[in-house]
N, C-alpha and C positions, 0 to 999 in steps of 0.2 A: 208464193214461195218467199223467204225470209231471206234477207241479204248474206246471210249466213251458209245457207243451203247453197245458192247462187255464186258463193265467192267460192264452196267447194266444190260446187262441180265445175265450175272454171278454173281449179285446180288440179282436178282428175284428167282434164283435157291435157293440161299443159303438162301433169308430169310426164306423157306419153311424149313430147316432145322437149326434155330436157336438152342441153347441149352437151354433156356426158351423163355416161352411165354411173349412177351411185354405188360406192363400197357395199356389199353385203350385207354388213349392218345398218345401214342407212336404206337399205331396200324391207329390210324386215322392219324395221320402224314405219316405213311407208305405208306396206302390208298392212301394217296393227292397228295401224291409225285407220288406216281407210275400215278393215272391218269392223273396228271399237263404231267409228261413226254410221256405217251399214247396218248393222248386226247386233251390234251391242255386247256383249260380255259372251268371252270365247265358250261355246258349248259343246257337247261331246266327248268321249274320250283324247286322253292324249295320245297322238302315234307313238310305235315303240321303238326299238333304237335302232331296226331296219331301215325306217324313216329318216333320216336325219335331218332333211328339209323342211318335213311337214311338222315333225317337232320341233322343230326350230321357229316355224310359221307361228305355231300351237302355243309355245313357250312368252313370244313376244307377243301376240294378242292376249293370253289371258295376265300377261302382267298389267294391261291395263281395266282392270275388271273394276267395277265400280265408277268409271268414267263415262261423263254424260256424253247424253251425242254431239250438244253445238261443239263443248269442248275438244269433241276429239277433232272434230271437222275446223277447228280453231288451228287445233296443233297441227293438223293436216296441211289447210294451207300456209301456214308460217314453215313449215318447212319444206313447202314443194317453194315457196318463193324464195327461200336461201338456197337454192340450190339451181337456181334462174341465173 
C-alpha cells in the first residue's frame, strides 16, 4: 500500500471524527473528492431537479473529472487536515 493510499484512509477515519460539522459546501467537496479518489470520474446520469442533493453530490463530483486518483486522495487529505 503507497503512503499515499495510507495517509488517505487515515483521513477517511478522521473525517468521521472532526470536532465540527463542515458547511455544506465543504461536505460536498469532501464527497467529490473522496469519490473522484474511489471511483474515479463521475458516471451515470445526472439527478433531475427533484433531487436537489444528489445533484448537487453529481455536480460537484463530475467537476473534478479528469483528476487522477493519488491527486484527488492528495486533496482529500489536505483538507480533512485543515479542518482538524
Amino acid at each position: 500500500m503507497s503512503s499515499v493510499q495510507q495517509a488517505f484512509e487515515a483521513a477517511v477515519t478522521a473525517s468521521r471524527q472532526l470536532p465540527a460539522k463542515p458547511d455544506n459546501m465543504t461536505l460536498l467537496k469532501i464527497y467529490a473528492l473522496y469519490k473522484q479518489a474511489t471511483e474515479g470520474d463521475a458516471q451515470g446520469p445526472r439527478p433531475g431537479f427533484g433531487d436537489l442533493v444528489g445533484r448537487a453530490k453529481h455536480d460537484a463530483w463530475a467537476a473534478l473529472a479528469g483528476q487522477g486518483r493519488d491527486d484527488a486522495m492528495r486533496a482529500y487529505v489536505a483538507l480533512i487536515e485543515s479542518l482538524q
